[in-house]
C-alpha positions as protocol buffer text, in pm:
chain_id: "A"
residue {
  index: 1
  type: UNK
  ca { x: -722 y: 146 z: 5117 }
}
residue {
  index: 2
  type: UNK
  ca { x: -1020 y: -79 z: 4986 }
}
residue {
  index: 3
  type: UNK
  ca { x: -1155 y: 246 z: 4775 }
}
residue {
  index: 4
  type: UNK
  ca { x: -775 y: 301 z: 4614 }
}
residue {
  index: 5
  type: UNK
  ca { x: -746 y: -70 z: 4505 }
}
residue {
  index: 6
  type: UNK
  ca { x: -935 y: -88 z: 4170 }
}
residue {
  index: 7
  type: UNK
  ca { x: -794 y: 262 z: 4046 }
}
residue {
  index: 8
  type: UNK
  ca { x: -458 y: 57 z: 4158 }
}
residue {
  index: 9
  type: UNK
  ca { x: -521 y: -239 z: 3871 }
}
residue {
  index: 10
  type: UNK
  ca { x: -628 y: -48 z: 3636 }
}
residue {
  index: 11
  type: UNK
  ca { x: -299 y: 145 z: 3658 }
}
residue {
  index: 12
  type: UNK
  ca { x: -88 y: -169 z: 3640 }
}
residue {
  index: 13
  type: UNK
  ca { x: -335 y: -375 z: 3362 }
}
residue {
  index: 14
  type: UNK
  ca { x: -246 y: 9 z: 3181 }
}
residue {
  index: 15
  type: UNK
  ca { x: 133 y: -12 z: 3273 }
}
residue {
  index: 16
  type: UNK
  ca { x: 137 y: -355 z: 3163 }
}
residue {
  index: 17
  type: UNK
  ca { x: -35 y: -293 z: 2840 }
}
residue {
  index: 18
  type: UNK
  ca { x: 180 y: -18 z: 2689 }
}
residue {
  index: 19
  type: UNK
  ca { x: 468 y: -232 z: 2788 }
}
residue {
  index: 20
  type: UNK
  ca { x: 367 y: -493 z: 2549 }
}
residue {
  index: 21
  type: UNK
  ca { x: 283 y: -209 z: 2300 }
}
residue {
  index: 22
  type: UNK
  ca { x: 642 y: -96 z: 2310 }
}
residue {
  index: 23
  type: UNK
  ca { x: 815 y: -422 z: 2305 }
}
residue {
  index: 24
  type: UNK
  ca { x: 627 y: -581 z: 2018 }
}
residue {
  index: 25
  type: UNK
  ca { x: 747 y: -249 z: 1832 }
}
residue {
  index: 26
  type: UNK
  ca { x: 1039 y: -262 z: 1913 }
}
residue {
  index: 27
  type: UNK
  ca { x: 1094 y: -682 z: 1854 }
}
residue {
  index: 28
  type: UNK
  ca { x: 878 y: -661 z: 1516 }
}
residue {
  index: 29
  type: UNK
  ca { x: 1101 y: -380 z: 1357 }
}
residue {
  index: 30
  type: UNK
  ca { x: 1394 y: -589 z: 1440 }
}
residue {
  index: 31
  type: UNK
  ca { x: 1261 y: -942 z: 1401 }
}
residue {
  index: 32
  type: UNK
  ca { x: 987 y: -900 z: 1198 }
}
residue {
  index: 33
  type: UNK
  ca { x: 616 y: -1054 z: 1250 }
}
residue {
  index: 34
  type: UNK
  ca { x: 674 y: -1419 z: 1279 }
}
residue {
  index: 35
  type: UNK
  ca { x: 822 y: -1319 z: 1659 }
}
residue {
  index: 36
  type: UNK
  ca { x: 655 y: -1560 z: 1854 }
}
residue {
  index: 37
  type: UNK
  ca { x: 439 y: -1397 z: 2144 }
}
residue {
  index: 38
  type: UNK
  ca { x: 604 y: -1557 z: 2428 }
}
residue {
  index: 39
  type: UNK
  ca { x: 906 y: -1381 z: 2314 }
}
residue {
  index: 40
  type: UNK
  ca { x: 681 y: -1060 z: 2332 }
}
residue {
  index: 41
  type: UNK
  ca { x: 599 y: -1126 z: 2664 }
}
residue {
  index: 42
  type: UNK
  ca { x: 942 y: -1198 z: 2789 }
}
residue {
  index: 43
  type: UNK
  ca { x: 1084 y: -878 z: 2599 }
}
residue {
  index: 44
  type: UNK
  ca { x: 790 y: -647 z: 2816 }
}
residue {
  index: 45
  type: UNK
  ca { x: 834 y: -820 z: 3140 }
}
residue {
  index: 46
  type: UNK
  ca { x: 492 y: -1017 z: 3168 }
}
residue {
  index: 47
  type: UNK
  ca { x: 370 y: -1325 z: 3225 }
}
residue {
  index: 48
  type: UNK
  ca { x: 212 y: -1480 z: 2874 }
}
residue {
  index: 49
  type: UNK
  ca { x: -81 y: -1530 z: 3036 }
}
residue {
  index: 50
  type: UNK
  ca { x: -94 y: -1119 z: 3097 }
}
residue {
  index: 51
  type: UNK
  ca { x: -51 y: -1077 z: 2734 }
}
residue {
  index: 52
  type: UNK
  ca { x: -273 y: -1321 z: 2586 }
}
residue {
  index: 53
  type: UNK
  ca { x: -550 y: -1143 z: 2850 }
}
residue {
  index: 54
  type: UNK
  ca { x: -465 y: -796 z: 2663 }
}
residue {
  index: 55
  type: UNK
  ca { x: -408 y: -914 z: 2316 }
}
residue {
  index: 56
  type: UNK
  ca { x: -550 y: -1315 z: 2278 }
}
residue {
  index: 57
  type: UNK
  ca { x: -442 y: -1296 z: 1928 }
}
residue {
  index: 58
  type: UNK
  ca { x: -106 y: -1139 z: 1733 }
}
residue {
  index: 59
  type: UNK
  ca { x: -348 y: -1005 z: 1456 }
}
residue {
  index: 60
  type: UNK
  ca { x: -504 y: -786 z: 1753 }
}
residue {
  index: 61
  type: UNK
  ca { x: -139 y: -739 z: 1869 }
}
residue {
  index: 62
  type: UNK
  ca { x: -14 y: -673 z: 1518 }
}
residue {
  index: 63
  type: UNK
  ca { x: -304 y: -440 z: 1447 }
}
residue {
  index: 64
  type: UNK
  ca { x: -274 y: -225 z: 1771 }
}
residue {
  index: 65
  type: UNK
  ca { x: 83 y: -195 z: 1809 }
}
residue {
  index: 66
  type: UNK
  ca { x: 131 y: -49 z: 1475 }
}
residue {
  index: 67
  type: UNK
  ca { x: -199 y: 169 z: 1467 }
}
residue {
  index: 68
  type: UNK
  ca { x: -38 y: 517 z: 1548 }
}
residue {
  index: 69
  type: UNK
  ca { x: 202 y: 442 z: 1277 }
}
residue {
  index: 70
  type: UNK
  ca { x: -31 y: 355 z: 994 }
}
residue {
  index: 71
  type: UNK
  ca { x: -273 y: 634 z: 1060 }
}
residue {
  index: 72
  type: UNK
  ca { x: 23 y: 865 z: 1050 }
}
residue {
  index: 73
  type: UNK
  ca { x: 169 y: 703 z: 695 }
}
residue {
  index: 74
  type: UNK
  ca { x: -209 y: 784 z: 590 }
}
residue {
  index: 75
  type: UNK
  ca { x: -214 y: 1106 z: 646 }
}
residue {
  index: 76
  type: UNK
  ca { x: 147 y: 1140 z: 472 }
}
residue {
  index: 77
  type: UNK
  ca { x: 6 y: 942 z: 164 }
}
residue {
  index: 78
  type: UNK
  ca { x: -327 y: 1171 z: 191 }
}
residue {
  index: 79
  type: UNK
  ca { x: -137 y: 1505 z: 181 }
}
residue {
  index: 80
  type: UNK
  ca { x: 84 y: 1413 z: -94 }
}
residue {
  index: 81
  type: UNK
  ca { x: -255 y: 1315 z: -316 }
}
residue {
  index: 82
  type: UNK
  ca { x: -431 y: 1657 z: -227 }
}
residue {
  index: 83
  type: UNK
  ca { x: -126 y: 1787 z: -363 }
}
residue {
  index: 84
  type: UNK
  ca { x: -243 y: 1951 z: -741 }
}
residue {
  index: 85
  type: UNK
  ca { x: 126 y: 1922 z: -830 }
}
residue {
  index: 86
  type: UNK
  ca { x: 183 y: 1541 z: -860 }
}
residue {
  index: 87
  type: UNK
  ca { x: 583 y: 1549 z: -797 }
}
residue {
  index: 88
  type: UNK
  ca { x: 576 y: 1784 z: -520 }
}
residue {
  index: 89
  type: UNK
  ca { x: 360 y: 1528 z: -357 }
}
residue {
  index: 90
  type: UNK
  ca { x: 567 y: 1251 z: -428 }
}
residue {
  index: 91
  type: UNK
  ca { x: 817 y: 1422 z: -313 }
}
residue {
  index: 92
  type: UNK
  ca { x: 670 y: 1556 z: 43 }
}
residue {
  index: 93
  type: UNK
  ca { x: 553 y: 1151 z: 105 }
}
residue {
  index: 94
  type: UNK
  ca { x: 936 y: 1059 z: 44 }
}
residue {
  index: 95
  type: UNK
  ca { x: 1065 y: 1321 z: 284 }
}
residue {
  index: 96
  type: UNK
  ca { x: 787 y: 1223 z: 555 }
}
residue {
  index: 97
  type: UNK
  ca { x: 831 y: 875 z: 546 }
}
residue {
  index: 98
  type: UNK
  ca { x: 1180 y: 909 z: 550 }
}
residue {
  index: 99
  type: UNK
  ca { x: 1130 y: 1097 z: 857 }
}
residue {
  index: 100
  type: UNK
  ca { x: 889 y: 886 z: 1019 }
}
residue {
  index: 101
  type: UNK
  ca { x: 1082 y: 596 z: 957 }
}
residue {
  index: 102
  type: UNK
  ca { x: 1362 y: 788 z: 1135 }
}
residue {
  index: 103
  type: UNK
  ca { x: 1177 y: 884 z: 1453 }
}
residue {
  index: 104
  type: UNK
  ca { x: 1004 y: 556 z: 1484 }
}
residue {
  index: 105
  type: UNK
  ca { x: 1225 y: 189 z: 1361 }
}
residue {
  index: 106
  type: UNK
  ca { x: 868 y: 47 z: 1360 }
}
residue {
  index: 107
  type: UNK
  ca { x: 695 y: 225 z: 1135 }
}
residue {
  index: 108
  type: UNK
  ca { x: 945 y: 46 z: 778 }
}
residue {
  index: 109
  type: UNK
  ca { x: 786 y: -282 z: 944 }
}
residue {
  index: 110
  type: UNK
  ca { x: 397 y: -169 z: 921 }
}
residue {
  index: 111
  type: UNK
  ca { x: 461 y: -95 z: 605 }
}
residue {
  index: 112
  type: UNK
  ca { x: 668 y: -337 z: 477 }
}
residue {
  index: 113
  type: UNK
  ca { x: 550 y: -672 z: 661 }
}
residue {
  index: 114
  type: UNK
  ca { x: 255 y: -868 z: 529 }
}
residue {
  index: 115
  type: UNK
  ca { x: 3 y: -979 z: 796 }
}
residue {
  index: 116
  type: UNK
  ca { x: -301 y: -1117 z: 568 }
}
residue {
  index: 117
  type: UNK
  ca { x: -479 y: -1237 z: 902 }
}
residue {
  index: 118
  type: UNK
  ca { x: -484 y: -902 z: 1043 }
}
residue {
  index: 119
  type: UNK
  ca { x: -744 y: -775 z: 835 }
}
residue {
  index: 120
  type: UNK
  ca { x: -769 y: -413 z: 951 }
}
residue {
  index: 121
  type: UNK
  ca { x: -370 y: -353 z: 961 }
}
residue {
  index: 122
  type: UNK
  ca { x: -318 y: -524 z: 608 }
}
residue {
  index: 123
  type: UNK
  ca { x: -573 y: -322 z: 488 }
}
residue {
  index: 124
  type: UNK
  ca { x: -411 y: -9 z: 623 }
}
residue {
  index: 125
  type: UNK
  ca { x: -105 y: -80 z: 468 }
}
residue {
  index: 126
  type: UNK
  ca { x: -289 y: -174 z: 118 }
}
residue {
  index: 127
  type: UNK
  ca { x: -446 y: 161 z: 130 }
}
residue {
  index: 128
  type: UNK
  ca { x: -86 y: 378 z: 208 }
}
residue {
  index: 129
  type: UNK
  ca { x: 54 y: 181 z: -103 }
}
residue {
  index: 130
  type: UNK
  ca { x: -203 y: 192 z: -364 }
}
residue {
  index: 131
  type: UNK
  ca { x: -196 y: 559 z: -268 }
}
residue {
  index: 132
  type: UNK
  ca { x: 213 y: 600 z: -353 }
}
residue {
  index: 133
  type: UNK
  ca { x: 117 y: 351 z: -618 }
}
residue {
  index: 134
  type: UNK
  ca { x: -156 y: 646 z: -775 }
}
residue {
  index: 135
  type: UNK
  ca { x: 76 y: 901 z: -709 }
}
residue {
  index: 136
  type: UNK
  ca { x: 369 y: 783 z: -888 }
}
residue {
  index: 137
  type: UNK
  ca { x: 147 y: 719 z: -1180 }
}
residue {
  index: 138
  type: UNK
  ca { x: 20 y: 1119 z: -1158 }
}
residue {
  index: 139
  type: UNK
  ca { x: 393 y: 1237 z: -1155 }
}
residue {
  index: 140
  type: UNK
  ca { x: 529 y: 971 z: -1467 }
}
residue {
  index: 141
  type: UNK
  ca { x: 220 y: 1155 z: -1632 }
}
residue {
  index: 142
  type: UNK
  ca { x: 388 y: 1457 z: -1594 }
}
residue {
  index: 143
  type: UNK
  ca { x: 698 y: 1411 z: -1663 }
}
residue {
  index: 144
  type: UNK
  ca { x: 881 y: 1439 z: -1317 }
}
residue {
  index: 145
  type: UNK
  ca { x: 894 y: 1106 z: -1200 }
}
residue {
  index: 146
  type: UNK
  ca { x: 1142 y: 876 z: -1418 }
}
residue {
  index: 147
  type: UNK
  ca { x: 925 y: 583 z: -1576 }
}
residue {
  index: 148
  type: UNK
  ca { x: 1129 y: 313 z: -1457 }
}
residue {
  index: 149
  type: UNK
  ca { x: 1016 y: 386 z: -1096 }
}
residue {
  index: 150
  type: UNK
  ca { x: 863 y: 74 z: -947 }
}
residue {
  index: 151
  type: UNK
  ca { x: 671 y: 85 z: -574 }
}
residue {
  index: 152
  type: UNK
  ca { x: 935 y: -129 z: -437 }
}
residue {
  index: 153
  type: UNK
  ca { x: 1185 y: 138 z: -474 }
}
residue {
  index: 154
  type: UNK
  ca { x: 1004 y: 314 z: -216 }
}
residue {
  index: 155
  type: UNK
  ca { x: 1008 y: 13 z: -35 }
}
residue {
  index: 156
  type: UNK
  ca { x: 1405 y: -24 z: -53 }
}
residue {
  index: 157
  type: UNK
  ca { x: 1428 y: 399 z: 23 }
}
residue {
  index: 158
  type: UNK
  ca { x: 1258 y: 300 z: 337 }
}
residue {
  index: 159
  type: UNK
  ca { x: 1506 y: -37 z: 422 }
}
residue {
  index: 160
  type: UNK
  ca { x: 1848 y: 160 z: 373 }
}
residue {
  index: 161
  type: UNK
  ca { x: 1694 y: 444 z: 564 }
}
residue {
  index: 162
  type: UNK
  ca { x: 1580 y: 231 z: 832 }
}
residue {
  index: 163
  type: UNK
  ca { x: 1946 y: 114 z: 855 }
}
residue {
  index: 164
  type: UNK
  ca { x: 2091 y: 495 z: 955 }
}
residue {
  index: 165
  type: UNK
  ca { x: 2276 y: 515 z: 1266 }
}
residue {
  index: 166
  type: UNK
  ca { x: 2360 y: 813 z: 1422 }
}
residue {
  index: 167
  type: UNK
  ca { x: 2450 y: 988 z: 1760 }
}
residue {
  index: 168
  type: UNK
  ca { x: 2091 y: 1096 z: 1856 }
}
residue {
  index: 169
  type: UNK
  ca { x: 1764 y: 1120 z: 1725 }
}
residue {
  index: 170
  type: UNK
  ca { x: 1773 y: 1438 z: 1624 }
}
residue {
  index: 171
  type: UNK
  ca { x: 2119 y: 1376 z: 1395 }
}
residue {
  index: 172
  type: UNK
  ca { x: 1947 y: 1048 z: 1291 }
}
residue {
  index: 173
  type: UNK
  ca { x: 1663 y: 1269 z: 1155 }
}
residue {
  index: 174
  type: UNK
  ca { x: 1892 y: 1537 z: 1014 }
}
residue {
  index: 175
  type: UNK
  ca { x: 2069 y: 1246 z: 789 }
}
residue {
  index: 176
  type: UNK
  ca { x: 1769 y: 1061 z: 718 }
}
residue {
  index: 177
  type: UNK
  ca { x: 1631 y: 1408 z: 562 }
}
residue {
  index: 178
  type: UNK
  ca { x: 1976 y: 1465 z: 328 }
}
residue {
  index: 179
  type: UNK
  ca { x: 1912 y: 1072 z: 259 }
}
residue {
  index: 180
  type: UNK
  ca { x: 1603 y: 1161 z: 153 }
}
residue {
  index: 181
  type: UNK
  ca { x: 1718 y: 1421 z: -51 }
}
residue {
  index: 182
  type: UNK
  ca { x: 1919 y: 1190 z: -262 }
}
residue {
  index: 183
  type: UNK
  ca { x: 1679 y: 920 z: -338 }
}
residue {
  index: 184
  type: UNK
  ca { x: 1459 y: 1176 z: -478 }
}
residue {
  index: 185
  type: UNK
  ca { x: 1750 y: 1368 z: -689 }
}
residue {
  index: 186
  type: UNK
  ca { x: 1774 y: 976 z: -808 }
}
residue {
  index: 187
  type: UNK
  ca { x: 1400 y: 948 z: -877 }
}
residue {
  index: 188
  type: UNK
  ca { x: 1323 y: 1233 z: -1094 }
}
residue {
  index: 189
  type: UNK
  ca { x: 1315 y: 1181 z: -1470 }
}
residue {
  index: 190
  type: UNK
  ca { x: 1565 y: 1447 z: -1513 }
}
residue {
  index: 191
  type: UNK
  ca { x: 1784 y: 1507 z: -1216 }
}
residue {
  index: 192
  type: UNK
  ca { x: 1913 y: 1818 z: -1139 }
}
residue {
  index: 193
  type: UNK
  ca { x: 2175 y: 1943 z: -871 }
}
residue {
  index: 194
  type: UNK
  ca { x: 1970 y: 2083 z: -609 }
}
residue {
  index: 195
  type: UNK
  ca { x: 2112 y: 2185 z: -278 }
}
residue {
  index: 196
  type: UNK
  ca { x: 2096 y: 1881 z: -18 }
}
residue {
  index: 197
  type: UNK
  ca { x: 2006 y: 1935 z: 359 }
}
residue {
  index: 198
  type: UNK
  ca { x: 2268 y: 1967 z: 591 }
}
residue {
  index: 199
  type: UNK
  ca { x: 2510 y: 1630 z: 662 }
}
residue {
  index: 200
  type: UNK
  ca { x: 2497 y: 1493 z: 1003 }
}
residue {
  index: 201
  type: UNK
  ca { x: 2744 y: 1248 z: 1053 }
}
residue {
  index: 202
  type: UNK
  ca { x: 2683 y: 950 z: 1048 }
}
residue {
  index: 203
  type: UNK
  ca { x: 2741 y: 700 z: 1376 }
}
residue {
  index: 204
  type: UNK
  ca { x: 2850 y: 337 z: 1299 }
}
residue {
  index: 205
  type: UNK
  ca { x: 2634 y: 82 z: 1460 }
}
residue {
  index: 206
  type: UNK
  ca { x: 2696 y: -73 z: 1760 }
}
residue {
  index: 207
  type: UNK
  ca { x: 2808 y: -409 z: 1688 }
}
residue {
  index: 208
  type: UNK
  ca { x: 3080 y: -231 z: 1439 }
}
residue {
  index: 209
  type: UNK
  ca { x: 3447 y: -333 z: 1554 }
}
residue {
  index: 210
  type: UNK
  ca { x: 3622 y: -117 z: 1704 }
}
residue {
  index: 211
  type: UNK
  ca { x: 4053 y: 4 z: 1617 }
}
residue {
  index: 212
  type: UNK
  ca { x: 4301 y: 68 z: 1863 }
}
residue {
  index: 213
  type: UNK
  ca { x: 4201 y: 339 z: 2074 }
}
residue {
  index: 214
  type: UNK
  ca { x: 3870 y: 312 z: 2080 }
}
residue {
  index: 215
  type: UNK
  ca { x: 3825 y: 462 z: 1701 }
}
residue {
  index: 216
  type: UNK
  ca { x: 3587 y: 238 z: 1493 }
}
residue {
  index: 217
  type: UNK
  ca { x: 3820 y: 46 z: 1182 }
}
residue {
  index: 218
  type: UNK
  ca { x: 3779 y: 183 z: 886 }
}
residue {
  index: 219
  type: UNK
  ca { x: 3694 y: -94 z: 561 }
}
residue {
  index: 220
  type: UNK
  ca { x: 4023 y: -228 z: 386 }
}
């Protein structure tokens, strides 16, 4: 039993880790940064004493939690500069982000949320901006990209698609991708009519009121 006992805690410290992991995800996408940690701790089910022992600072929490989602909005933002046609890019880093955002609510808040204290997370996000920053510039240059385009649109693409609800993940992708589809018909200098992606409808959200019946009420 003696010999089992240390492979024991280091199960549990790992058990207990990832469950801060996912609830400071999960409460930062929602709430934002300014969550405070014991409200962390409650959310995953520890003692704040067993967070501050994983994480003794939010910049290391910050930084950690939303590492897998960074490095993945780099390598978006990377592909869509190796690109040699500038709005094709542009365009694959809406679509992707779109989708990422979609799969995962917390990736809108890595990008979105300021953290100056976390030095290697706001740096992160610096780099993924300047990059759509650069790459916005490239397709203005040639002509694709209309030339009132400011970052921040990409910014507010990324809120309202945060903000789909539908009724599973794979629907919520399937609308985030015609969603998508429409901010970039909206983006282009000259817009055309291409063919959107499929619909998938859309699911209200769950605090929505609900009709008689059961059916959701429809706006007067």
């Amino acid at each position: 039993m003696t010999d089992r006992l240390p492979h024991t805690l280091r199960s549990d410290a790992l058990n207990n880790r990832e469950r801060i992991l996912d609830a400071a995800r999960a409460v930062f996408a929602v709430e934002g940064l300014d969550v405070p940690m014991r409200e962390v701790a409650r959310r995953a089910r520890v003692a704040p004493a067993t967070l501050y022992r994983r994480f003794p600072t939010k910049e290391m929490l910050v930084t950690e939690a939303f590492a897998e989602q960074m490095y993945a909005c780099r390598a978006v933002v990377d592909e869509g500069l190796a690109d040699p046609d500038p709005w094709h890019g542009f365009c694959l880093v809406i679509e992707k982000m779109c989708e990422l955002n979609a799969r995962d609510g917390g990736f809108t808040a890595a990008l979105t949320s300021t953290f100056p204290r976390a030095v290697d997370f706001d740096a992160r996000r610096e780099y993924a901006l300047r990059s759509i920053a650069e790459l916005a510039r490239r397709a203005k240059e040639a002509g694709r990209l209309r030339p009132d385009f400011a970052l921040d649109d990409v910014i507010l693409v990324l809120m309202a698609n945060s903000g789909i609800h539908a009724s599973s993940p794979a629907a919520k992708v399937t609308a985030s991708r015609r969603f998508a589809a429409l901010a970039i018909q909206a983006f282009q200098a000259s817009p055309d009519a291409s063919s959107l992606p499929p619909m998938a409808r859309p699911a209200p959200p769950a605090s929505a009121s609900r009709g008689q019946g059961g059916q959701y009420s429809s706006c007067a």
